[in-house]
N, C-alpha and C positions, 0 to 999 in steps of 0.2 A: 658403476654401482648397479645391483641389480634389483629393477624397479619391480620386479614381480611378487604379488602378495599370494599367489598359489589359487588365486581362483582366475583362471584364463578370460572368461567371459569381463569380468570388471576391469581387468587390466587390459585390456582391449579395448573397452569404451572409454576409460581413463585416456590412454593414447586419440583419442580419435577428440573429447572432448581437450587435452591440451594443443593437440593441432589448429584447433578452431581459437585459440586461447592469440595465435598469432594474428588474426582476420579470417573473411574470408578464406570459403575453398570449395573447390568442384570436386568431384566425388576423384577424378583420378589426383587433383592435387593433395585430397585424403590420404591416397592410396602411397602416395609419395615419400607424404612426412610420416606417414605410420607406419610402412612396409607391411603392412595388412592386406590380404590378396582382396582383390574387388569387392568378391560377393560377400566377403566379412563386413568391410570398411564400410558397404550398402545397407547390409543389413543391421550394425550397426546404429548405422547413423540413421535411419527409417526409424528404429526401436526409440534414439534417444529424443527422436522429435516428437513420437507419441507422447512422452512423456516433459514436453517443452525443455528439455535440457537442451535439446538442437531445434533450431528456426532455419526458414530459410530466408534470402534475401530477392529485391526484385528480380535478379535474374537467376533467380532459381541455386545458387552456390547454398552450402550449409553455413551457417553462421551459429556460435552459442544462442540457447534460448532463454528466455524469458523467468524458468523456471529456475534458472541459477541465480539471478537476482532477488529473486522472492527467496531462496536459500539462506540468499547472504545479509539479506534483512532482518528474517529471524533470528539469525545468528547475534545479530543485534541489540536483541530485544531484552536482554539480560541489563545494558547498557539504557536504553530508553528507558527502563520503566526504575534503573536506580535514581535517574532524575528528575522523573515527571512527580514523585511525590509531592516535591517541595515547587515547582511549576505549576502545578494544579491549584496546589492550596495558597498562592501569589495569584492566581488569574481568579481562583472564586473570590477571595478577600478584596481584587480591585472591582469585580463586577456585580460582589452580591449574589451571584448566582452557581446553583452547582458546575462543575468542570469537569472533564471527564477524556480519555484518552480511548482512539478505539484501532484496534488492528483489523485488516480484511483477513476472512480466513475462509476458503472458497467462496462460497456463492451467498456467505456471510458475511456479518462484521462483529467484534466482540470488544466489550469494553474490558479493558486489561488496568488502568487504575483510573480513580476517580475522587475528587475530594467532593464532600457535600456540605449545603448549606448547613450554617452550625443551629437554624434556628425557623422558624415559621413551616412555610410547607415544605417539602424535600421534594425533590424533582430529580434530584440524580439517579443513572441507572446504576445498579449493585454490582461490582465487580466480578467478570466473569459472565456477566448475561447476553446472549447470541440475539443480535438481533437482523433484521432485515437488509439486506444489501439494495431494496428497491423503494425506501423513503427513508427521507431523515436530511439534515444537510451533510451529517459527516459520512454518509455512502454518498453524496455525490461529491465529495471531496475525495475519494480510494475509488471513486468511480470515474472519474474526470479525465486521469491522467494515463487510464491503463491505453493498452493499443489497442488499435482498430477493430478486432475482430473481436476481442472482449468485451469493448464496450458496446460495441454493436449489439451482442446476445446480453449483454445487463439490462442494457434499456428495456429487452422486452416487459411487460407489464411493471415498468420502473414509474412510479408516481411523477418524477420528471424527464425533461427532454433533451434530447442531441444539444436544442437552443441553447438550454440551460445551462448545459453542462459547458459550452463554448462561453458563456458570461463568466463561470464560477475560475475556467481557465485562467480569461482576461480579468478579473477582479483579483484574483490571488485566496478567495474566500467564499463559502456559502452562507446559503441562511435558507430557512425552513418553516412555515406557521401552519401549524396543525397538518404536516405533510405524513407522520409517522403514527403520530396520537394527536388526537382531536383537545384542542386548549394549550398544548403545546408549541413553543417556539425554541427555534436556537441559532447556531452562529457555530462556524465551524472553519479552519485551516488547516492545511498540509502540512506535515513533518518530513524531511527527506533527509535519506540518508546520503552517505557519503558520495555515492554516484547519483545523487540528484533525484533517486527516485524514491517518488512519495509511497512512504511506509506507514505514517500514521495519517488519524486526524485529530486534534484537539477541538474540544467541543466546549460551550458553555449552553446551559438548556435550563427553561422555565417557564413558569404561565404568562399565555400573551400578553395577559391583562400587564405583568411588568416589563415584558420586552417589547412588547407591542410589535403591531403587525410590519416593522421595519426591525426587526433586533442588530440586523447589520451595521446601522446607523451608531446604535449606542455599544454594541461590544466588538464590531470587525475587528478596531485594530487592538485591540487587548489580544483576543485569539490569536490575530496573525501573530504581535511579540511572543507570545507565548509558543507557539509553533516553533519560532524563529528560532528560542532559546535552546528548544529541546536540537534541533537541527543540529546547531551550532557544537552541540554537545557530543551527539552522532561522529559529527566531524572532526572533532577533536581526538576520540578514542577510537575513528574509523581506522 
């Protein structure tokens, strides 16, 4: 069957990204499974790592990167967000407080759907609103689990710490008071899709004065089922 779609450059990198599709490879074991002459297969594989499509590994071989699973997440999201409707408006109705789902999207986070409270103040954010990747509990939830080098440069001028982000790990959950906005608290857990990795964060958020300056205490584990639900969803349709 003839795999070529008539642009050489793409079907070149296509060949070089399904090589890596098998494991590891060094650049002549590139050159192997692609029949690609070196300083193609070089170049390349150098181009796809600029662009985290290709990583490399401890000992230097290429490996797929990073940027195919943030691909395959999105691809997702079509999926996530037909069932977070009715997930959201189950976690506000048991906690009383607005819910709200949120995606990383570079050096951002955006809340993609949200139910709010039906009634007193509203605390929810408006769907579609970009906010901060460096406070809140649900950036250190999409901040938590990225790799090393990432979260290295997030942290900079990030309202919390390396610490923290190793608690929110081992807890399975964050929480936040007045870390984003001032009077503000919230509670927040991972979504993961089908290869485990964390695509969302589910959120509950509202004045301390009702979550009080422990909100983990009274809504962690609603969050996390709720998380859980959405996951489990992921997985099913992944």
């Amino acid at each position: 069957m003839d795999n070529s779609s008539g642009v050489g450059v793409l079907d070149k990198a296509a060949l070089v990204l399904s090589a890596l599709e098998s494991g590891p490879a060094t650049l002549a074991g590139l050159v192997g499974a692609t029949g690609l002459a070196r300083p193609t297969a070089h170049r390349l594989a150098v181009a796809l790592e600029h662009h985290r499509m290709v990583a490399r590994d401890m000992q230097g071989r290429f490996i797929l990167g990073p940027r195919l699973a943030e691909l395959a997440a999105a691809a997702g999201e079509d999926r996530l967000l037909a069932t977070a409707g009715p997930v959201l408006t189950h976690l506000r109705d048991i906690t009383g407080e607005s819910a709200q789902l949120y995606r990383r999207q570079g050096d951002m986070r955006i809340c993609v759907a949200a139910a709010e409270r039906l009634s007193g103040l509203r605390d929810t954010v408006p769907v579609g609103s970009t906010l901060t990747m460096k406070a809140g509990s649900s950036a250190q939830i999409l901040m938590a689990w990225e790799e090393p080098e990432r979260l290295h440069r997030g942290l900079q001028g990030a309202r919390f710490t390396a610490t923290a982000l190793s608690g929110v790990r081992r807890r399975g959950w964050a929480q936040s008071i007045g870390e984003r906005e001032p009077g503000v608290a919230s509670v927040s857990a991972p979504v993961r899709g089908p290869s485990n990795r964390v695509v969302a964060a589910v959120s509950v958020s509202g004045p301390i004065e009702r979550l009080s300056r422990h909100p983990g205490r009274m809504h962690a584990q609603a969050v996390i089922d709720a998380a859980g639900r959405l996951s489990e969803a992921l997985r099913r349709t992944g």
